[in-house]
N, C-alpha and C positions, 0 to 999 in steps of 0.2 A: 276676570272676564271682561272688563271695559279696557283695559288697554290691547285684549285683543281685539275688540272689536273695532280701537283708535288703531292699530296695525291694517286692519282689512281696510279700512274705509282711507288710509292712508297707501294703500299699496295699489286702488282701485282709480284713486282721481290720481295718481303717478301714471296708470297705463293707460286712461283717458288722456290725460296730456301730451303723451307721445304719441298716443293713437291719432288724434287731431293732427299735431305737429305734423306727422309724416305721410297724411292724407293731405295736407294744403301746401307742403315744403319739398314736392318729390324732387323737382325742379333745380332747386337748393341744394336736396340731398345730391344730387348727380353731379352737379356742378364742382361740391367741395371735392367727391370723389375725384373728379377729374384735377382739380387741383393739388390734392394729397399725391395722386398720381406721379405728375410734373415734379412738383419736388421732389419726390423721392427718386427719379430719374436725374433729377439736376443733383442733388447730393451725391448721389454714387459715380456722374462725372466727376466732380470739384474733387472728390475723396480722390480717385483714380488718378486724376491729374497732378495732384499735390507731393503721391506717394511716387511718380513716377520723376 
């Protein structure tokens, strides 16, 4: 019973920390997006380019 309850109280300050994180990092969050983006559109140029 105590290591379930070292489970709960470990899987509860995990969803408070993200919770946090991506109420103060929206900003962040969009940002990376937009650069995940970019790259993956520059890769599949460089790829395209190489094979042709």
């Amino acid at each position: 019973m105590r290591s379930l309850l070292y489970i709960v109280a470990v899987i509860l300050i995990i969803g408070w920390a993200v919770g946090v994180f991506a109420y103060s990092a929206t900003g962040l969050i969009h940002a990376l997006l937009v650069i995940a983006i970019i790259a993956f559109i520059l890769g599949l140029i460089n790829r395209s380019s190489v094979t042709v």
